[in-house]
N, C-alpha and C positions, 0 to 999 in steps of 0.2 A: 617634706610635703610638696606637692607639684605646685606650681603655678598657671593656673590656665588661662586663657584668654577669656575676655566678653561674650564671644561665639558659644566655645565649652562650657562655662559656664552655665549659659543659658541650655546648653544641653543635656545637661545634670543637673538641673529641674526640673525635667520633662523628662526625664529618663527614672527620678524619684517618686515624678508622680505617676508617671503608669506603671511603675516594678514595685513599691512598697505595698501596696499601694498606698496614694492620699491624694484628696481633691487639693487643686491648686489654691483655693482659697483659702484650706487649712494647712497647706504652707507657709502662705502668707501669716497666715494667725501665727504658726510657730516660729516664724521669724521676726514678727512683732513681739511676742512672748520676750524673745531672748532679749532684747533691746530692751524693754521695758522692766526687763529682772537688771542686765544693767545700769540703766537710770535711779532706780529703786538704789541702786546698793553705792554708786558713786555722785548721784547727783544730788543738788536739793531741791527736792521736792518743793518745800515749803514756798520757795521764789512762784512769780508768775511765768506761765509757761506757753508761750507761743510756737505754734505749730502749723508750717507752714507745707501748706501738699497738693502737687501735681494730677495732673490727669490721670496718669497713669500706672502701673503698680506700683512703683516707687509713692507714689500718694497716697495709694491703697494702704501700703504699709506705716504710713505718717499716721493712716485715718485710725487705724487698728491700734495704733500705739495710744494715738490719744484715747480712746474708748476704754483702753485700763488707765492710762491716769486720773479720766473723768471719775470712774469707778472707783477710785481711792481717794478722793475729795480732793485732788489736787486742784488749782486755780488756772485751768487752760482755754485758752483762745483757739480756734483753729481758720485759718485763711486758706480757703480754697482758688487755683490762680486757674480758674477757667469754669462753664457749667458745668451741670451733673449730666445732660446728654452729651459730653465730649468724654468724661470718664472712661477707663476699661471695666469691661465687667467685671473685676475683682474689686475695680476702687470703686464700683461703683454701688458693691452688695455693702463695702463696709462703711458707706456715706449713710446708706439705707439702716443700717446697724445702727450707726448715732441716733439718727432720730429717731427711729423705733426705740429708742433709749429714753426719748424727752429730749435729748440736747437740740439747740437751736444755732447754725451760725452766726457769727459775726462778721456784721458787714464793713469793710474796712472806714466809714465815714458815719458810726454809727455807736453809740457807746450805749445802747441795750442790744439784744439777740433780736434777731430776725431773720425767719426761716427762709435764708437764701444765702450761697454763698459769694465769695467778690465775684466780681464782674472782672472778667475779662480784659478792659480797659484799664486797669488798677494804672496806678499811676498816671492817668492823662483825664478820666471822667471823675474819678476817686480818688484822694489823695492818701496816701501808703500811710500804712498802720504804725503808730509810732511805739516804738519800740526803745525801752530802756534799757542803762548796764546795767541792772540788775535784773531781769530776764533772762530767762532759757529760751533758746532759738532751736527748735526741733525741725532740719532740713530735710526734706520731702519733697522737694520738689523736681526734680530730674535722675534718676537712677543708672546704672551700668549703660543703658541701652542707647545714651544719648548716641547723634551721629552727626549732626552739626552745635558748631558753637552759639551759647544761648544771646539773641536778639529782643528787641521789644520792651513787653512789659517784663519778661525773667531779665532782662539784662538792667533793668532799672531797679527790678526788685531785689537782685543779686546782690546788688549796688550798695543799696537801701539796709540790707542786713547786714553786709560786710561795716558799714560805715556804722553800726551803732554800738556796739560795743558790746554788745551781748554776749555773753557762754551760747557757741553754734555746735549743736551734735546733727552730725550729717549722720543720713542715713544708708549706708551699703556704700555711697562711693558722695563726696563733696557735690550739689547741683552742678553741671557746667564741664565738670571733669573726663576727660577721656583715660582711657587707661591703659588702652597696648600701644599709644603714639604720643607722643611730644604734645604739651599744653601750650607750646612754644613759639608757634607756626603765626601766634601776631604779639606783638608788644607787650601788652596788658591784660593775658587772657581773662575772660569774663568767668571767674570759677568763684564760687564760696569759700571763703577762708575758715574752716572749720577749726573748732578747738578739739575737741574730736569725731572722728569718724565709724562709727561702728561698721564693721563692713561684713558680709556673709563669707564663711569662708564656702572653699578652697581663696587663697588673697590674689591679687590683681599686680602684675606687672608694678603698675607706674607708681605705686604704694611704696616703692624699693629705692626711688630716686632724689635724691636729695634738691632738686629742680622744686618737687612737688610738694615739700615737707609745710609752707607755708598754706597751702590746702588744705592736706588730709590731718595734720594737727597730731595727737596720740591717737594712732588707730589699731582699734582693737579688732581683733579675730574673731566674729560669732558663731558658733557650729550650730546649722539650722537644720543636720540631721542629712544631708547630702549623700547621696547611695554609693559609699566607699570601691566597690566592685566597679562602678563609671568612671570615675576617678582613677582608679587602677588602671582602665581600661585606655588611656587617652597617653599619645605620644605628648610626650612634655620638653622642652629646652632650658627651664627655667623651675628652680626649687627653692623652697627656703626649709635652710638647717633650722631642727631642732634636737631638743635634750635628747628623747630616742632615737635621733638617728647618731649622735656620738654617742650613745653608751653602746650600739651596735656596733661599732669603729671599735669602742676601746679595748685595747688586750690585759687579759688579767695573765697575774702574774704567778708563777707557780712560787712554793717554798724553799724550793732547793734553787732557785734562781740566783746567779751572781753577777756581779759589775759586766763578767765577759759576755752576756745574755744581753746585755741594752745597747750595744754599739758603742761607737766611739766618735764623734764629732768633732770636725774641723771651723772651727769660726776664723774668718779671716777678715781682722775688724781694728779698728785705731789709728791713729797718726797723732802726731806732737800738737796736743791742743785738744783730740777728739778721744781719747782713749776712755772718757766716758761711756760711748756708744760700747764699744766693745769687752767695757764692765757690764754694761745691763744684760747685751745677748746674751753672752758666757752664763751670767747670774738665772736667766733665763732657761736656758736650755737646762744646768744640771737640774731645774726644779721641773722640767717636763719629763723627768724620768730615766735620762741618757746613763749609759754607763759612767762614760766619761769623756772629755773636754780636753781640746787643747785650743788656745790661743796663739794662732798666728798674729803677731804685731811687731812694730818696729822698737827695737832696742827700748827707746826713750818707755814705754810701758811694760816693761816685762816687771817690776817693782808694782806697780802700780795693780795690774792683774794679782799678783801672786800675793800682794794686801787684801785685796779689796775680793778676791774671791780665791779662798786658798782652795779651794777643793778642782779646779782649775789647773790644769796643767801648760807652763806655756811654750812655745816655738817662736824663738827671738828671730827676727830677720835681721839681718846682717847691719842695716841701715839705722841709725839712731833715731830718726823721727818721722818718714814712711815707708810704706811697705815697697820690697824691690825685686822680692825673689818669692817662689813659692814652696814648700816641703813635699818630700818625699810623698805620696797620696796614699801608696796601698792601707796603711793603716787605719783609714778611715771608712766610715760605714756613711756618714754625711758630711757633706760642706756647702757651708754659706759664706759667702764674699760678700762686702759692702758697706756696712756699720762704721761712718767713721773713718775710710780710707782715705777720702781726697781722691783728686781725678790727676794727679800729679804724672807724666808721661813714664816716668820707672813701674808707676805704678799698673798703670795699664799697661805694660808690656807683661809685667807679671798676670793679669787676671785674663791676657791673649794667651799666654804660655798654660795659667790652669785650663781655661774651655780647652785648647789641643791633648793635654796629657790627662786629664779626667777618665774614668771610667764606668763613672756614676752619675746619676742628675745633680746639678748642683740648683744652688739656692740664690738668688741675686736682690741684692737688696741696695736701697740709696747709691753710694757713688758708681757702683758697679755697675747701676743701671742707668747714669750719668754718662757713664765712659762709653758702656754698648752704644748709647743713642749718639754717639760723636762716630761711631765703630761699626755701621750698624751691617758691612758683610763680615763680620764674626758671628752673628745669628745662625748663620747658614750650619755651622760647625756646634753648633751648643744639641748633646743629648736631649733627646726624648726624652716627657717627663721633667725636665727642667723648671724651677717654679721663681716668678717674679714678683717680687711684694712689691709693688711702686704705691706713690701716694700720688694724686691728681696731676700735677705737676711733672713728676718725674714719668708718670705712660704717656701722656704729650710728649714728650721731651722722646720719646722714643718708638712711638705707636702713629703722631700725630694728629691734629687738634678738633675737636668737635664744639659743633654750635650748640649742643643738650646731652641731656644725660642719656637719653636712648641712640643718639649716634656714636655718642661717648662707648656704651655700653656694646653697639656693634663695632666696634673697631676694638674691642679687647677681645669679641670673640674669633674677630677672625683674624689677630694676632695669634689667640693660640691655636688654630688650627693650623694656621700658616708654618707656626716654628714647633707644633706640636710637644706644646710650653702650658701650664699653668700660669694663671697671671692671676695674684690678689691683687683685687686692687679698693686700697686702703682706705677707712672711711665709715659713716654711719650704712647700715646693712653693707661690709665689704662684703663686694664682687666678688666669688671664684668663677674660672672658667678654663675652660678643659677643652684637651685637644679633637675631640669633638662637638664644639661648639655647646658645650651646656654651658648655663649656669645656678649658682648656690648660693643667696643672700643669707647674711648669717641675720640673727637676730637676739644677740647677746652687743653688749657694751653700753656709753654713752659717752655725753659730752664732756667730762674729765678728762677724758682717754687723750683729748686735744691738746698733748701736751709733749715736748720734746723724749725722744727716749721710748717714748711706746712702740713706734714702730720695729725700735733695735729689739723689743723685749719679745716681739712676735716673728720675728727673723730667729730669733734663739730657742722659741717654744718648735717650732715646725723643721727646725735643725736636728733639734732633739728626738722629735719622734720619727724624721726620716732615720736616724740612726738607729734606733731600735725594729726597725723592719717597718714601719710605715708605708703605705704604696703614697706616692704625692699626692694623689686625689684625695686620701684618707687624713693624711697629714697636714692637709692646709684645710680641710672641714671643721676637721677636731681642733685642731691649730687656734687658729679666728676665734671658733665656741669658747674653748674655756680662756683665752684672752679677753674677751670680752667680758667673760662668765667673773673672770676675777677683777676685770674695771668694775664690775657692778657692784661685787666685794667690799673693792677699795672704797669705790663711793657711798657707802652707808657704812661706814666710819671717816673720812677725809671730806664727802664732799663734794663740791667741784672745783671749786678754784682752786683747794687747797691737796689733787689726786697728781702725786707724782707716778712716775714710770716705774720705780721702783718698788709703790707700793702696789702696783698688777703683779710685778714676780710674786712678793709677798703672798697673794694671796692665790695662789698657784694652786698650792696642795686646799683649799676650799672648793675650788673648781671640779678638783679631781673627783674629792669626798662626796660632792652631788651627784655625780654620774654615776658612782659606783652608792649614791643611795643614803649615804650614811650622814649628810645635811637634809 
């Protein structure tokens, strides 16, 4: 699915409402609809429910939502932060809607209804609506469109919500929130700290960044009917993966297929102490479907592989406890380095020696990509297509450091156009990004995943399927999805404190089974 800007957005509303056709106000309606069928299905109702909404459509849409809750006997408040002559004409028919209902506002210093809403001054003539932890906080009050950061009476009121403890569901996007730039730009930004966000799809950039996660809270995707064909229509740089777009990736398999049909993959992963890492990728990769496996590591682990994963075949280096030398290559269809290896100076002479003699994209994972960033005119010689898994840490260490997540996020793009490289980079929604500048937030995994040994296990799933013909763009989408697909696995039986790396392989072959339909 694309991800578009603020701008677009807004222009695939207006391109829905004159080509379906639908007036804009029953937009709106069907965009409250969806939120309010939400709320209905995960919220409770029964609590009291304050509803707090803007001048603007974003208000509009708070106004509409409250009008079905009122409609279902729910017990709601609604605070309006300015009059009904500042309204847009859409929040301004669904204000007219309430009270053509009977409903009456409440005045924030007023504990009966009285048909006017707050003033303006809230917080300085009026003193702000108090507000319990046991309330719902229905956010309303600034939408997509914002362009400065909120001041005043919203920056008080902002305040005033965050600090009460409430359940806050934002609506389309947290009050206060920008979304194609950095929230970053001063210390403290003034934003609502939502528990969830429902937001209109096509989804919004800054929704992807881990910067922002303390905002937008669990934010859901609401499909409010957006005219697919405009969407189509709109040059995009930024996508988020889902289930249809990997089961179009994935290759079925015919019947008379054998071992010599799925490749054959090189992992070059271990040293004396780490040869854990280079048990999970191996374990890894034979469960992403490869024909077959060999393990490059040093002496000290060839026991230890040929235990711990006998269907593994291994390639002992000369050296008893790290790697010094690299094997013959033809026979390989993929290889990944890094899992595990140490940055020990033999060792990097060997992984200078594989980027020269390669004939293939290779895979770069942890110390590999430790060694590059000390190394970094060997870049210049690394194949097209070439893909780097780093985790935070390790693309600083080699890319160079940013002050947020969106300049973070532009220096990985123009890493891989530069080196005309794939780069994941590791993480809730992990990054892909491609040698022409896109990129592809996954939307599979969780917070278990945080755990040693995941990354070697996703180094060995996208080994595995560069071996069986994967193109790397294909293989690091699909890669990431069922990684994650199978953290989420692991975790509704483990957990989270209790989701090892091991048990992602495990749940490998579930991953797969969903795609092709049969979970």
């Amino acid at each position: 699915m694309k991800i578009l800007s603020v701008s677009d957005i807004r222009k695939a509303d207006e391109y829905t409402i004159r080509n379906e056709p639908i007036a804009d106000i029953e937009l709106m309606e069907r965009a409250a609809f969806a939120c309010y069928t939400w709320l209905e299905q995960h919220a409770d109702l029964r609590k009291n429910i304050k509803v707090f909404c803007g001048t603007g459509n974003n208000g509009g849409d708070g106004l509409a939502i409250a009008r079905m809750l009122i409609q279902k006997a729910c017990s709601v408040e609604i605070f309006l932060t300015g009059p009904v002559e500042d309204c847009s004409p859409n929040c301004k028919i669904n204000y007219e809607r309430l009270h053509n209902s009977g409903f009456l506002f409440h005045n924030s210093d007023s504990t009966s209804p009285v048909p006017c809403p707050l003033s303006p001054v809230l917080g300085i003539d009026h003193p702000l609506p108090i507000i319990n932890k046991t309330d719902i906080v229905i956010d309303a009050i600034f939408g997509s469109g914002l362009t400065r950061p909120a001041t005043d009476l919203f920056a008080t009121l902002i305040d005033h919500i965050n600090q009460s403890g409430a359940t806050v569901i934002s609506i389309d996007v947290p009050s206060g929130f920008f979304c194609d730039t950095t929230n970053f730009t001063m210390k403290d930004p003034v934003i609502i700290k939502a528990d969830h966000t429902l937001t209109f799809s096509p989804p919004k950039l800054g929704f992807f960044f881990p910067e922002n996660d303390k905002f937008t809270g669990d934010w859901q995707l609401i499909d409010i009917g957006i005219m697919k064909e405009f969407i189509a229509s709109r040059e995009a740089k930024n996508f988020m993966i889902e289930k249809d777009d990997c089961k179009r990736i994935l290759k079925r398999r015919n019947k008379f297929a054998h071992k010599g049909n799925f490749g054959h993959s090189l992992l070059i992963s271990g040293s004396v102490g780490k040869m854990g890492a280079a048990v999970l990728a191996a374990g890894a990769c034979l469960r992403s479907g490869v024909g077959l496996v060999s393990v490059r590591s040093p002496l000290c682990g060839m026991s230890v592989i040929q235990t711990a994963v006998p269907e593994a075949m291994v390639s002992p280096d000369p050296e008893n406890d790290i790697i010094t030398t690299i094997p013959e290559l033809t026979p390989y269809s993929s290889i990944a380095i890094g899992p595990g290896i140490g940055r020990e100076p033999q060792t990097a002479i060997a992984l200078k020696f594989l980027i020269q003699q390669s004939a293939i994209p290779l895979i770069f994972d942890a110390d590999a990509i430790n060694i590059l960033s000390e190394n970094k005119t060997w870049l210049g010689f690394i194949l097209r297509d070439s893909i780097f898994t780093p985790h935070r840490k390790e693309f600083e260490r080699i890319a160079g450091k940013s002050s947020n997540d969106f300049e973070r996020n532009s220096l990985q793009r123009e890493f891989s156009v530069k080196h005309q490289c794939f780069v994941v980079l590791k993480g809730a929604h992990t990054a892909i990004t491609d040698p022409e500048g896109r990129c592809y937030f996954n939307t599979t995994g969780n917070p278990g995943m945080a755990t040693g040994g995941s990354g070697d296990v996703l180094t060995g799933i996208i080994a595995g399927l560069m071996a069986q013909g994967y193109t790397s763009r294909d293989a690091c989408i699909l890669g990431v999805y069922i990684h994650g697909l199978a953290g989420d696995f692991a975790l509704s039986i483990e957990g989270y404190e209790a989701l090892l790396a091991s048990d992602i392989t495990k749940n490998l072959g579930k991953s797969f089974q969903t795609l092709y339909g049969k979970l």
